[in-house]
C-alpha positions as a Markdown table, in Angstrom:
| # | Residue | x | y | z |
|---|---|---|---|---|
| 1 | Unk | -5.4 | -18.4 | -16.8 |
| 2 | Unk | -5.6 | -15.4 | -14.2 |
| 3 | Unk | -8.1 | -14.1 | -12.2 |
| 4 | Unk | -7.6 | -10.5 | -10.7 |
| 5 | Unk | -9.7 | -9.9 | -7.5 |
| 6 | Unk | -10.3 | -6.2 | -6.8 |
| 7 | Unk | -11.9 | -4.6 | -4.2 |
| 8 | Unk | -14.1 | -1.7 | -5.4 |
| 9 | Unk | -13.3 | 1.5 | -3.8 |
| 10 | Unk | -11.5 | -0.4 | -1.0 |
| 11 | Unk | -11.6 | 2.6 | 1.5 |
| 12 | Unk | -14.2 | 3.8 | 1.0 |
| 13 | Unk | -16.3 | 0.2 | 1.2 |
| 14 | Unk | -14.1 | -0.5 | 4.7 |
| 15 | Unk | -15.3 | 2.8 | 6.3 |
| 16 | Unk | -19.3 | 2.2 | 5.0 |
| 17 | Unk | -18.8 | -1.8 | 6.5 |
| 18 | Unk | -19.3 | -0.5 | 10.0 |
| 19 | Unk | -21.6 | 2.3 | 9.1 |
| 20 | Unk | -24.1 | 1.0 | 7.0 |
| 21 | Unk | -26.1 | 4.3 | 6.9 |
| 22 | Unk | -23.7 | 5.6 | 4.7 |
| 23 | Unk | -24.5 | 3.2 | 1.8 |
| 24 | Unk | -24.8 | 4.9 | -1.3 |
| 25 | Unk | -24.2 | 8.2 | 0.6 |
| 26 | Unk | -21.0 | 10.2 | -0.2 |
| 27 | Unk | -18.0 | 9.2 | 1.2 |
| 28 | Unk | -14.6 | 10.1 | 0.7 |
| 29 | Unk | -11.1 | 9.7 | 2.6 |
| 30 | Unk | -8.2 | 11.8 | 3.2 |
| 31 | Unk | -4.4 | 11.0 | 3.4 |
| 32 | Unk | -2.0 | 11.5 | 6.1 |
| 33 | Unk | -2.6 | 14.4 | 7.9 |
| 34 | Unk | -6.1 | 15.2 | 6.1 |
| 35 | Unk | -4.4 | 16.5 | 3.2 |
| 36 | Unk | -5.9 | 15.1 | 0.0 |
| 37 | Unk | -8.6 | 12.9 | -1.4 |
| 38 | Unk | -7.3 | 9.1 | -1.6 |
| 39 | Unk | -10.3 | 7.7 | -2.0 |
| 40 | Unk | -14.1 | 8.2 | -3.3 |
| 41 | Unk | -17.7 | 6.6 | -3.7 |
| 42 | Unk | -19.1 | 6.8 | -6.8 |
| 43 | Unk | -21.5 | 9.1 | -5.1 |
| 44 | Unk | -18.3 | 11.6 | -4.6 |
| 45 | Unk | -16.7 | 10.9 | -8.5 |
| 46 | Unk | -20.1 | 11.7 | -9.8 |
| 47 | Unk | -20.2 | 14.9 | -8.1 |
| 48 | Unk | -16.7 | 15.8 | -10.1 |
| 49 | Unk | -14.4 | 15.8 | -7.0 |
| 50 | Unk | -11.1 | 14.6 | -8.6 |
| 51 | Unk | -8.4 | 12.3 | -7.0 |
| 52 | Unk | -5.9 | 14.1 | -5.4 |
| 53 | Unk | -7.3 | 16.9 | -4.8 |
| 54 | Unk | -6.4 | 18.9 | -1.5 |
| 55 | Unk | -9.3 | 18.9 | 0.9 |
| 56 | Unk | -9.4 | 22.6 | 1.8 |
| 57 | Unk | -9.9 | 23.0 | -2.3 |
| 58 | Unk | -13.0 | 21.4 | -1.8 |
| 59 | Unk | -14.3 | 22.4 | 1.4 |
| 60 | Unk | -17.4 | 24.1 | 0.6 |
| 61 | Unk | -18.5 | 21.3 | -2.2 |
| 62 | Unk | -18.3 | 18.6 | 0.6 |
| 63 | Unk | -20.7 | 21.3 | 3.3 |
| 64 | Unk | -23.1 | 21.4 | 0.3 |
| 65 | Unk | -23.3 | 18.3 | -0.5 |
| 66 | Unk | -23.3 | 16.3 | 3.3 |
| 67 | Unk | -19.5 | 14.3 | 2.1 |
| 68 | Unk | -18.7 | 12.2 | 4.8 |
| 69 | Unk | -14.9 | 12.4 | 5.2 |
| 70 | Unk | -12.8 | 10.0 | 7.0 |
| 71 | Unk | -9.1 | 10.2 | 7.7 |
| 72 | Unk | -6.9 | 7.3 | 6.6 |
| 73 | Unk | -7.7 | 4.4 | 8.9 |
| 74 | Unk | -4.9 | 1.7 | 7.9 |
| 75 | Unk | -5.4 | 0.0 | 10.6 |
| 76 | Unk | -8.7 | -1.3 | 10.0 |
| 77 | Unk | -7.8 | -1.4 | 6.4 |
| 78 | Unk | -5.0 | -3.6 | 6.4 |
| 79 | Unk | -6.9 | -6.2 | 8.5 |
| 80 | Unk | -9.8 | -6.8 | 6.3 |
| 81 | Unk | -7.5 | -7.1 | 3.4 |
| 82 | Unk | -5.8 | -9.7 | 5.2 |
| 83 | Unk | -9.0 | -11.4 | 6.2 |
| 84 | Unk | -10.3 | -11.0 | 2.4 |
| 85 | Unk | -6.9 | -12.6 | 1.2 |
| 86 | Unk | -7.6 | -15.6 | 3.8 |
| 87 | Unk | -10.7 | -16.6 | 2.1 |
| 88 | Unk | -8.6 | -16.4 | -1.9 |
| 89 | Unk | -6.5 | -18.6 | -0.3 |
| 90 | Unk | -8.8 | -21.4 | -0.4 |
| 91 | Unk | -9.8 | -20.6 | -3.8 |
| 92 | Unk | -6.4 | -21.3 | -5.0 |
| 93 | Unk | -3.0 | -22.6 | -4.1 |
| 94 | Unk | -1.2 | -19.6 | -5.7 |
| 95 | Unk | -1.6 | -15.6 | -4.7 |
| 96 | Unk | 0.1 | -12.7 | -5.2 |
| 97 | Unk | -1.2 | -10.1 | -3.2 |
| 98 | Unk | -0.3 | -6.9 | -5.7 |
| 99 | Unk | -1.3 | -4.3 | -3.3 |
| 100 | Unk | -3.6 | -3.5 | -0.1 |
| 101 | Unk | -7.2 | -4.1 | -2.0 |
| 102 | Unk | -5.9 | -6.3 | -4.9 |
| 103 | Unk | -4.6 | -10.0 | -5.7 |
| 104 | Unk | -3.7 | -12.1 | -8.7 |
| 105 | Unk | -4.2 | -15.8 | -8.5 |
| 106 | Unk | -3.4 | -18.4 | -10.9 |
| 107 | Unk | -6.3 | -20.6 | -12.5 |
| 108 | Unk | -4.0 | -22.6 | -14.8 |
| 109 | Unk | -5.4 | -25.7 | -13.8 |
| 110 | Unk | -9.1 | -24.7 | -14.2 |
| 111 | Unk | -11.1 | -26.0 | -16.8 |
| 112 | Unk | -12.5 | -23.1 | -18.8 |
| 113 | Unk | -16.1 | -23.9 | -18.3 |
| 114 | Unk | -15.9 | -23.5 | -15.2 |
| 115 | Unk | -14.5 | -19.8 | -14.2 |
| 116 | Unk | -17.4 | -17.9 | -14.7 |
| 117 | Unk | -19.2 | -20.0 | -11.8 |
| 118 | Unk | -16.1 | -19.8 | -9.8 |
| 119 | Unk | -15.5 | -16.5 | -10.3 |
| 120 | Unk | -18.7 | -15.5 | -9.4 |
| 121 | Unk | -18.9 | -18.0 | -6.3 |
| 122 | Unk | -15.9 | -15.9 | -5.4 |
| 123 | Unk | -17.8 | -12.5 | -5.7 |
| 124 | Unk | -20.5 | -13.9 | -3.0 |
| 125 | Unk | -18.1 | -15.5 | -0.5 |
| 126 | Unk | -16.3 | -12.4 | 0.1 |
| 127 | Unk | -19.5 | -10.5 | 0.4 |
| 128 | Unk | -21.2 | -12.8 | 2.4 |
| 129 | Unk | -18.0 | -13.6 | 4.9 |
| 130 | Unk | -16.2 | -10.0 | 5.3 |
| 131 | Unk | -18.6 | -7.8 | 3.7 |
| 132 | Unk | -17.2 | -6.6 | 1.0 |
| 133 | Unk | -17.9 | -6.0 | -2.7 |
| 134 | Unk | -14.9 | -7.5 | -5.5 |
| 135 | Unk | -14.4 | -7.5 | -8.7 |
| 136 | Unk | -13.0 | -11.1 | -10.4 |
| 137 | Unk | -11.4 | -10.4 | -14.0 |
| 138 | Unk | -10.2 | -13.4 | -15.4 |
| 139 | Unk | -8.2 | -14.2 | -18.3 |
| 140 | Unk | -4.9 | -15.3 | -19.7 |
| 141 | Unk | -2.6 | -12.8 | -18.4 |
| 142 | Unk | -2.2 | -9.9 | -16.1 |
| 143 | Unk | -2.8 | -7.4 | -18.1 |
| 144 | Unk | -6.3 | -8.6 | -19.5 |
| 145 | Unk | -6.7 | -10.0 | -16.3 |
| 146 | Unk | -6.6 | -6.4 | -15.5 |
| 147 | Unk | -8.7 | -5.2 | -17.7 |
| 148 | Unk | -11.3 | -8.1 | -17.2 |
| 149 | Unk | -11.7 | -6.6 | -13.8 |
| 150 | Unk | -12.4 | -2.6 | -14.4 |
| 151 | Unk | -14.8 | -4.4 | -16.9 |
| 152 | Unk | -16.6 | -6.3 | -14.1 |
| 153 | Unk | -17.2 | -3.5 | -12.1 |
| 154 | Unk | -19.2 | -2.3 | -14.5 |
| 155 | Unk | -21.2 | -5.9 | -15.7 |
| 156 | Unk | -21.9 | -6.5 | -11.6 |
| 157 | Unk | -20.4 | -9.9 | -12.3 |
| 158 | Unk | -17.1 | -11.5 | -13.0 |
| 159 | Unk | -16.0 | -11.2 | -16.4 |
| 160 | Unk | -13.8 | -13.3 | -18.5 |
| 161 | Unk | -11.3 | -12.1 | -21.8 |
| 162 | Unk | -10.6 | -15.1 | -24.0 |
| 163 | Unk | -9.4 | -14.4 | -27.2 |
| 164 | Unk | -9.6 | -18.1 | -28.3 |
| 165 | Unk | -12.9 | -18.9 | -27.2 |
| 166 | Unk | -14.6 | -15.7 | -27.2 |
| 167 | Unk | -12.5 | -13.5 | -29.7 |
| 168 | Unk | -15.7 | -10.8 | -29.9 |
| 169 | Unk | -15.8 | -10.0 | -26.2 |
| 170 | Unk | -12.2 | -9.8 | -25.9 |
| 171 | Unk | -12.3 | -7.2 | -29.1 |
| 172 | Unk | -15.2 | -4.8 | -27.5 |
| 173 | Unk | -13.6 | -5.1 | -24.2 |
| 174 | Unk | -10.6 | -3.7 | -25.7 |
| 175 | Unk | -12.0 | -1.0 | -27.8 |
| 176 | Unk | -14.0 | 0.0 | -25.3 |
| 177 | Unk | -10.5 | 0.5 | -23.0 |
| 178 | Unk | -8.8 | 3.6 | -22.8 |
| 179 | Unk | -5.6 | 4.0 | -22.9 |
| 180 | Unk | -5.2 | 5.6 | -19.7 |
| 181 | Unk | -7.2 | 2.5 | -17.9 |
| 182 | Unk | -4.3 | -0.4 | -19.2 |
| 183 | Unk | -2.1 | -1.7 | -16.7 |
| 184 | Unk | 1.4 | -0.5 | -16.9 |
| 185 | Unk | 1.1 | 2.2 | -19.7 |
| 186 | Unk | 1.3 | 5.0 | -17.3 |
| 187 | Unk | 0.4 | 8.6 | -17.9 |
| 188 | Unk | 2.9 | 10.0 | -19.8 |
| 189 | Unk | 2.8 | 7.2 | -22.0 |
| 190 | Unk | -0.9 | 7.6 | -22.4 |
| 191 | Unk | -0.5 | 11.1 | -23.4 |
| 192 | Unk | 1.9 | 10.3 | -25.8 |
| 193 | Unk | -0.6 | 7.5 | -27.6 |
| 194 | Unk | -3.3 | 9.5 | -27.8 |
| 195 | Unk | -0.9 | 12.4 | -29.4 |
| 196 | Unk | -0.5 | 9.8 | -32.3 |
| 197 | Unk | -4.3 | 9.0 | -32.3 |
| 198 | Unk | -3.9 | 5.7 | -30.5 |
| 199 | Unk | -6.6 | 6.2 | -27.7 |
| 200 | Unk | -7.6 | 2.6 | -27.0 |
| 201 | Unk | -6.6 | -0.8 | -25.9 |
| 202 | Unk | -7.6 | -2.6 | -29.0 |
| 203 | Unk | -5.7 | 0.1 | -31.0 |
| 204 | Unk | -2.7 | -0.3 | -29.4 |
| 205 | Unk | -2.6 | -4.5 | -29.5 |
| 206 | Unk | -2.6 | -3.5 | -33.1 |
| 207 | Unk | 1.1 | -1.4 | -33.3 |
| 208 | Unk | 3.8 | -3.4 | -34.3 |
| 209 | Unk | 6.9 | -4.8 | -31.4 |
| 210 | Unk | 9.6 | -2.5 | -33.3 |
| 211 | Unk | 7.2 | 1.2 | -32.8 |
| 212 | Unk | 6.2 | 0.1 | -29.2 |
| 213 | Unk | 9.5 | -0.3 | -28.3 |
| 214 | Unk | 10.3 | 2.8 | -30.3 |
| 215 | Unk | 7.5 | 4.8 | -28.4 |
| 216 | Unk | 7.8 | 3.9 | -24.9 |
| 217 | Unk | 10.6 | 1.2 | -24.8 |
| 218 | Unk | 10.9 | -2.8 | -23.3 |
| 219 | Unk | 7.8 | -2.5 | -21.4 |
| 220 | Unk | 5.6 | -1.4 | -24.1 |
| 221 | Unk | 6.6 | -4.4 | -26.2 |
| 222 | Unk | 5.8 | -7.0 | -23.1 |
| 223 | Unk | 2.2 | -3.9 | -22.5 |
| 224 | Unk | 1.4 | -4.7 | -26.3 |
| 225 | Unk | 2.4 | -8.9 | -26.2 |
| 226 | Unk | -0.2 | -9.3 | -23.7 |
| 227 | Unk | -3.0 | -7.3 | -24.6 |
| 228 | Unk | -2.8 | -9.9 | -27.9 |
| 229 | Unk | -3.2 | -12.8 | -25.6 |
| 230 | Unk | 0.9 | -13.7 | -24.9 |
| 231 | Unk | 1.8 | -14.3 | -21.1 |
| 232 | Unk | 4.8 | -12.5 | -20.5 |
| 233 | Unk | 4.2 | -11.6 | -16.6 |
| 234 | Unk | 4.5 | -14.4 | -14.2 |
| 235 | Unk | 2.8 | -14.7 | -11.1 |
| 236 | Unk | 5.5 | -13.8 | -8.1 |
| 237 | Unk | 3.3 | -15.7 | -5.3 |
| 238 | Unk | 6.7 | -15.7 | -3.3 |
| 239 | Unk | 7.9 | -12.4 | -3.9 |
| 240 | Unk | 11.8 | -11.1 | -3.5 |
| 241 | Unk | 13.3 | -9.9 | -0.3 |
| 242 | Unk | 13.1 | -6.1 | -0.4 |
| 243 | Unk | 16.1 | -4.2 | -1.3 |
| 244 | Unk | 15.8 | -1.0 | 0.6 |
| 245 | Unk | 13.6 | 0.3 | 3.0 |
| 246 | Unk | 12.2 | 3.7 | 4.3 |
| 247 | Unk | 10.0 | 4.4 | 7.1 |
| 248 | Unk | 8.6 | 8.3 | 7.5 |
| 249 | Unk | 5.9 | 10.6 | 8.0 |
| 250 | Unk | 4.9 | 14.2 | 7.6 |
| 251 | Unk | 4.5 | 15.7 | 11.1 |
| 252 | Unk | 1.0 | 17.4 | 12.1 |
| 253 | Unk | 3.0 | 20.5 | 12.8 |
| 254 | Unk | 6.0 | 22.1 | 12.3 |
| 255 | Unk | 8.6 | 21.2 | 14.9 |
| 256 | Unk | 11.4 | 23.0 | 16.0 |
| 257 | Unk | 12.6 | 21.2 | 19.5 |
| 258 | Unk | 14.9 | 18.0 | 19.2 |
| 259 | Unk | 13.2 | 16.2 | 21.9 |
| 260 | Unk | 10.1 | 15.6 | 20.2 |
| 261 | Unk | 12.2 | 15.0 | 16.7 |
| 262 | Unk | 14.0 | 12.3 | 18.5 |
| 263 | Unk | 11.0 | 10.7 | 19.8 |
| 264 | Unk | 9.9 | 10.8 | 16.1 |
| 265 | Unk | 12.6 | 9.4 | 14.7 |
| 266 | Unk | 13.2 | 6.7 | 17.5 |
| 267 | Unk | 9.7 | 5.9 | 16.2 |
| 268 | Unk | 10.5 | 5.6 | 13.0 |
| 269 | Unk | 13.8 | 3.9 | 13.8 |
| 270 | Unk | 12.2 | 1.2 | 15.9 |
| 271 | Unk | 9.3 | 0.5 | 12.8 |
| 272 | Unk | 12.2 | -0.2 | 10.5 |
| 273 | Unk | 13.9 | -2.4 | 13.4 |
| 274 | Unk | 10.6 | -4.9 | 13.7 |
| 275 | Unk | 10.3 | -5.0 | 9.3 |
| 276 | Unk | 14.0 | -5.9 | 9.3 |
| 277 | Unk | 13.4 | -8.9 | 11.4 |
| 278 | Unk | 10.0 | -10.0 | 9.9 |
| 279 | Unk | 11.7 | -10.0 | 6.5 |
| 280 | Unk | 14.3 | -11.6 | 8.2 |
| 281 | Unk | 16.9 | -9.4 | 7.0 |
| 282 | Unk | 19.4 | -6.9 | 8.5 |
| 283 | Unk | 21.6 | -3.6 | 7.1 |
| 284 | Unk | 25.2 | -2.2 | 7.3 |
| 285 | Unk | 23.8 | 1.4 | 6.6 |
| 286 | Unk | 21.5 | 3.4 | 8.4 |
| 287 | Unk | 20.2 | 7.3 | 7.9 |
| 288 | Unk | 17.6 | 9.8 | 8.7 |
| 289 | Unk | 16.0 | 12.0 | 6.5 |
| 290 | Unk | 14.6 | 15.2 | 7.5 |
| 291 | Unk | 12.6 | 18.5 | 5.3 |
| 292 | Unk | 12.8 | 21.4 | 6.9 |
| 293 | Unk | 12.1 | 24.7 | 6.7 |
| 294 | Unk | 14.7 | 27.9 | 6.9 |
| 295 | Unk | 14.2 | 31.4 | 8.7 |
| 296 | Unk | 13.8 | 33.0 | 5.1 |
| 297 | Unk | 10.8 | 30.0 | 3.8 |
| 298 | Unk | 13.0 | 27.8 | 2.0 |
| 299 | Unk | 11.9 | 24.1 | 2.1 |
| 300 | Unk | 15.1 | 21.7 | 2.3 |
| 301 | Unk | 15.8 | 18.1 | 2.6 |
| 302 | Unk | 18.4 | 16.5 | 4.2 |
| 303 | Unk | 19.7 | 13.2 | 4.7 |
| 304 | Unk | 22.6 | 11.6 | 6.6 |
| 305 | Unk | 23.9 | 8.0 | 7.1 |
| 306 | Unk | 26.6 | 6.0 | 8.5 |
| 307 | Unk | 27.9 | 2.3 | 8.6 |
| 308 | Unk | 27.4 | 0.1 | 11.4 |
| 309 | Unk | 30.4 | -1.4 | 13.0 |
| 310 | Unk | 28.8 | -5.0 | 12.1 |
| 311 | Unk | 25.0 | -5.8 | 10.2 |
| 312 | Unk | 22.2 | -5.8 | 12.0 |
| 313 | Unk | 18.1 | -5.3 | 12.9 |
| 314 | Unk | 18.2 | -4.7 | 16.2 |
| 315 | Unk | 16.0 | -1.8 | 17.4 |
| 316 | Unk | 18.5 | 0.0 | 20.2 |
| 317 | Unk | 21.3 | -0.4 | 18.2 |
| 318 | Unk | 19.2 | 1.0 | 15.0 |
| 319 | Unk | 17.8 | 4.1 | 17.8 |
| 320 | Unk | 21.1 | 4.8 | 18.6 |
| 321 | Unk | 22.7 | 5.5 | 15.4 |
| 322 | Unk | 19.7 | 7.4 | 14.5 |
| 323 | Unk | 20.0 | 9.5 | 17.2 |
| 324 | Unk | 23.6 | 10.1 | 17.1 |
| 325 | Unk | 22.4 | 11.5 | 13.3 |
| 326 | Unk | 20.1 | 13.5 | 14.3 |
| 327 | Unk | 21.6 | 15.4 | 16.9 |
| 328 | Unk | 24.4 | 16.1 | 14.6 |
| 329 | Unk | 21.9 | 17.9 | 11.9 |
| 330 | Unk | 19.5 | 19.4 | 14.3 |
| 331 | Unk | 19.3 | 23.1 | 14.3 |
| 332 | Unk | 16.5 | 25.0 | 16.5 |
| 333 | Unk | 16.3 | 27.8 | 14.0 |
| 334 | Unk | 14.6 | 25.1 | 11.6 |
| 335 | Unk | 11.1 | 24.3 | 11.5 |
| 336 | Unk | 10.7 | 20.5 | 10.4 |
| 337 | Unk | 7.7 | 19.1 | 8.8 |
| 338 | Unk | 8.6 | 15.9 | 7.8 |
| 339 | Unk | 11.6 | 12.8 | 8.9 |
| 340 | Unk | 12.7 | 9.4 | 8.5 |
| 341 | Unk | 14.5 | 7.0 | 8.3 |
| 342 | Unk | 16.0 | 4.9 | 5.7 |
| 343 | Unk | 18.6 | 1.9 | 4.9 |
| 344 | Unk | 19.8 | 0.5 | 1.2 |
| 345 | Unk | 21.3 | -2.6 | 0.4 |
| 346 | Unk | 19.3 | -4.9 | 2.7 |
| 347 | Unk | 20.9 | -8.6 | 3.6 |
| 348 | Unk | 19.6 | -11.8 | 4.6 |
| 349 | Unk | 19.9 | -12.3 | 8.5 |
| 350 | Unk | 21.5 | -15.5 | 8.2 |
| 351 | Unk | 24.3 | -14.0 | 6.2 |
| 352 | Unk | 26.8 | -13.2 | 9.7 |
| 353 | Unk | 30.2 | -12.1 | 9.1 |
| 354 | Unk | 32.3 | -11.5 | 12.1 |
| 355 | Unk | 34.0 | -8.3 | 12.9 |
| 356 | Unk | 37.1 | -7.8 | 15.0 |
| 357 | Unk | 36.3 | -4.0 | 15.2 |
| 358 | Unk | 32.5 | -4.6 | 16.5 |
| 359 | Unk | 31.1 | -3.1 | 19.3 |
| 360 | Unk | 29.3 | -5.7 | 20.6 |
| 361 | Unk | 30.6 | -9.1 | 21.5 |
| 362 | Unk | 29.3 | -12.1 | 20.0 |
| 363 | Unk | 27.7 | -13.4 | 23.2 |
| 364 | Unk | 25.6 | -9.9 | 24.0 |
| 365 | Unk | 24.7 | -10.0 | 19.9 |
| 366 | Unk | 22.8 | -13.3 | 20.7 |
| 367 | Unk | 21.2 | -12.5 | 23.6 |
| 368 | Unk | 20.6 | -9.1 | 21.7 |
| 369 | Unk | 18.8 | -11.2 | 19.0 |
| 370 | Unk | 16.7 | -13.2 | 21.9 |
| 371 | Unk | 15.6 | -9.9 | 23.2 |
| 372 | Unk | 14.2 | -8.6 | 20.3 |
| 373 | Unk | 12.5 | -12.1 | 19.4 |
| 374 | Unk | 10.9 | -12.0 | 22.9 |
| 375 | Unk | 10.0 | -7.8 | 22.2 |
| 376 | Unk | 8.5 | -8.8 | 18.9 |
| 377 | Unk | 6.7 | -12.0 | 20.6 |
| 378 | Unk | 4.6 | -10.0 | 23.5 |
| 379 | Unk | 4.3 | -7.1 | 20.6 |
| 380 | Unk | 2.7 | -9.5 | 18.8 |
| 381 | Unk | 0.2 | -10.7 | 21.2 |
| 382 | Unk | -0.5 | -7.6 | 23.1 |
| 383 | Unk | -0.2 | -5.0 | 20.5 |
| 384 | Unk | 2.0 | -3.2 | 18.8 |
| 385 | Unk | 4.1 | -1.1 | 21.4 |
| 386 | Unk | 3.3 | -3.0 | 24.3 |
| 387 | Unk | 7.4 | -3.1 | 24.7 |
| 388 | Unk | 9.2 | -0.6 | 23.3 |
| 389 | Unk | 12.5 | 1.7 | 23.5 |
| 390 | Unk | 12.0 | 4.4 | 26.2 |
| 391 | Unk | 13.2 | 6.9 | 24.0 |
| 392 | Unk | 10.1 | 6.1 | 22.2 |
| 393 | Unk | 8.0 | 8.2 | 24.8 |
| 394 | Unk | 4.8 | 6.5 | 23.6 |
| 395 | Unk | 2.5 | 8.5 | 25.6 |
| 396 | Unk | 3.1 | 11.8 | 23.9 |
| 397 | Unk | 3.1 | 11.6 | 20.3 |
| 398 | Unk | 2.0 | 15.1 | 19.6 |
| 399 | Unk | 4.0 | 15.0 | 15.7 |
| 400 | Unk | 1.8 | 12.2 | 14.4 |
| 401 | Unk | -0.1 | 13.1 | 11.4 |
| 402 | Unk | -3.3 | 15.1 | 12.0 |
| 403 | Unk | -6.0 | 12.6 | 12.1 |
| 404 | Unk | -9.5 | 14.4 | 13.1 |
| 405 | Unk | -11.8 | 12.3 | 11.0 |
| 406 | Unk | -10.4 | 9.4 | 11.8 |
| 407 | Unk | -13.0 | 6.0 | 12.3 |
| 408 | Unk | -12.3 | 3.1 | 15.1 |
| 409 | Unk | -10.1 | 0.7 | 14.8 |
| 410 | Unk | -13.2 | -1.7 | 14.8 |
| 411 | Unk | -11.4 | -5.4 | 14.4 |
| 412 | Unk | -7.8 | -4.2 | 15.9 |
| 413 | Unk | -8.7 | -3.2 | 19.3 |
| 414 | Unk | -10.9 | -4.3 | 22.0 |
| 415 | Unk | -11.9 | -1.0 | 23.2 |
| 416 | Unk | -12.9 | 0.0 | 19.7 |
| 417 | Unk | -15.3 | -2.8 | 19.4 |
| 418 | Unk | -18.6 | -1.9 | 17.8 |
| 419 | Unk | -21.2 | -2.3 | 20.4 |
| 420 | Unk | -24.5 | -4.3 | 19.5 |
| 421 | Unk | -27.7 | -3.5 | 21.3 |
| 422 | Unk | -30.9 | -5.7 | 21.5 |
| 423 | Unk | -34.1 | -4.2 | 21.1 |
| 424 | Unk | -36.9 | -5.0 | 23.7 |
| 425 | Unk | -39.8 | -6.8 | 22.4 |
């Protein structure tokens, strides 16, 4: 068995944690620089404001209605999803964390008359301990696993699928399952389903393998094997090393002078540095990417890369050959809005293959290596930046995404600590 533990509206629950006046208030947060909705509280879906939708569309709804709008606070997010994924870890010896606000774990050895308790003892730890409302689907695969979940959003409770044990709950679960709700269907798909009058899950677990794999291929044979019960997804509790990497950001305003591009992209440059040597992994390619604007309104993109004389992950070396890129593209008659940087074919670190032709000598690579161990050490335990690249110029970051509505970083920083007062007696 699985269990699937969700966050509900993950954001917008993070944001409400420290401000508990806005409980069942309207909330809603924006993406990168306060373009579009990312997230909403029931309060905000009931009042039809889609996903997606850019915030100036929706301006005057959220003045007549008192929204509360936040920027994206990742910061704060990531942390309590690492705290949340601390406690799951004592529920089970195997996680995979699937994204930011959700995590599979595996329950095989579980006895089945015992997962609704556990599931719901579950629920209340995390509430009780972080503060923050789950939702446990459990059941014999991911994709009902899945499903088990949206369900138990709306039960209040964990809720399990067993088509063995339980074969009438599993069948209402599905029919009452749209199409667009199952994991790994996708939109287009979806539309294409319910062209053909197949609109819900239980429908669908109904199709044979040969017109699943006819409509919408491999994947909607292994979609259609588990909603009838089959495991055919694994858990990946030790997932595999990336194979590319990008690091970017739209700018809060058009820019059009390569000093503050350059300190943008030495930003960026010295991000990807620090994930290459977590993963433990290093490149032989490097390149920027930049969007741009010309004199006569046309958007562009650009990008441009070269090979470095040996691989590596070490931040100057990374900055350099970023720079060198980007003062070879750089014209001041552009107006950039966006720029990153990015690398392909990722390698471990402990894969080293001497060139004669590199510009470094094996001696200044190690101590090379040593530095950046000792920048990512004090990084580490002073936060993030602490040490960096001078090129970095971390005092004026004037192209970082808009951020107006943005909350405090309430567990990441001590001078964003929330303050509690004592009332007299």
């Amino acid at each position: 068995m699985f269990a699937l533990v969700d966050c509900n509206n993950f954001f917008v629950s993070c944001e409400r944690l420290f401000r508990p006046d806005l409980t069942n208030q309207p909330v809603l947060v924006l993406s990168n620089n306060d373009g579009c909705v990312v997230a909403r509280s029931q309060e905000v879906r009931e009042l039809g404001v889609p996903m997606g939708v850019p915030y100036f569309q929706i301006k005057d709804v959220v003045r007549r209605n008192n929204i509360q709008c936040f920027s994206s606070n990742f910061a704060l997010y990531s942390d309590i999803s690492q705290r949340i994924i601390s406690i799951l870890g004592q529920y089970a010896a195997d996680i995979e964390v699937y994204s930011i606000d959700e995590a599979f774990m595996d329950l095989a050895n579980m006895p089945i008359e015992n997962l609704q308790s556990w599931g719901d003892d579950l629920t209340r730890r995390v509430q009780r301990d972080i503060g923050m409302p789950v939702s446990v689907g459990i059941a014999p695969n991911k994709t009902l696993a899945k499903l088990a979940s949206h369900y138990a959003k709306k039960q209040s409770k964990s809720c399990i699928i067993d088509p063995s044990s339980n074969h009438a709950n599993y069948t209402k679960i599905l029919e009452d399952t749209d199409v667009d709700d199952i994991w790994g269907v996708g939109r287009s798909n979806s539309a294409r389903l319910k062209s053909v009058g197949i609109k819900n899950a239980l429908q669908l677990s109904g199709v044979s393998e040969s017109w699943a794999h006819q409509v919408f291929g491999v994947n909607g044979v292994r979609v259609c094997s588990e909603l009838n019960g089959k495991q055919v997804y694994s858990l990946e509790a030790h997932k595999p090393p990336q194979k590319s990497l990008m690091v970017s950001r739209s700018f809060g305003h058009t820019i059009n002078n390569l000093y503050e591009l350059e300190t943008a992209v030495v930003n960026f440059a010295s991000r990807a540095g620090y994930k290459l040597r977590r993963s433990n992994q290093q490149v032989s390619n490097f390149g920027i990417y930049l969007r741009f604007k010309t004199p006569d309104g046309e958007t562009h993109n650009q990008m441009l890369s070269a090979k470095l004389s040996m691989a590596s992950n070490d931040t100057p070396e990374l900055v350099g050959e970023s720079l060198r890129l980007l003062r070879e593209a750089f014209s001041p008659d552009y107006g950039y809005r966006k720029a990153g940087v990015f690398t392909n074919n990722l390698t471990s670190a402990n894969l080293c293959q001497v060139n004669l032709l590199d510009k470094l000598s094996p001696k200044i690579r190690q101590k090379r290596t040593k530095l950046m161990e000792a920048m990512d050490n004090i990084n580490q335990k002073y936060g993030n930046d602490t040490i960096h690249v001078g090129a970095m110029d971390a005092t004026k970051n004037s192209w970082h995404s808009q951020k107006k509505r943005i909350s405090p970083a309430y567990t990441t920083d001590w001078l964003q600590l929330p303050k509690v007062r004592g009332l007299k007696d």
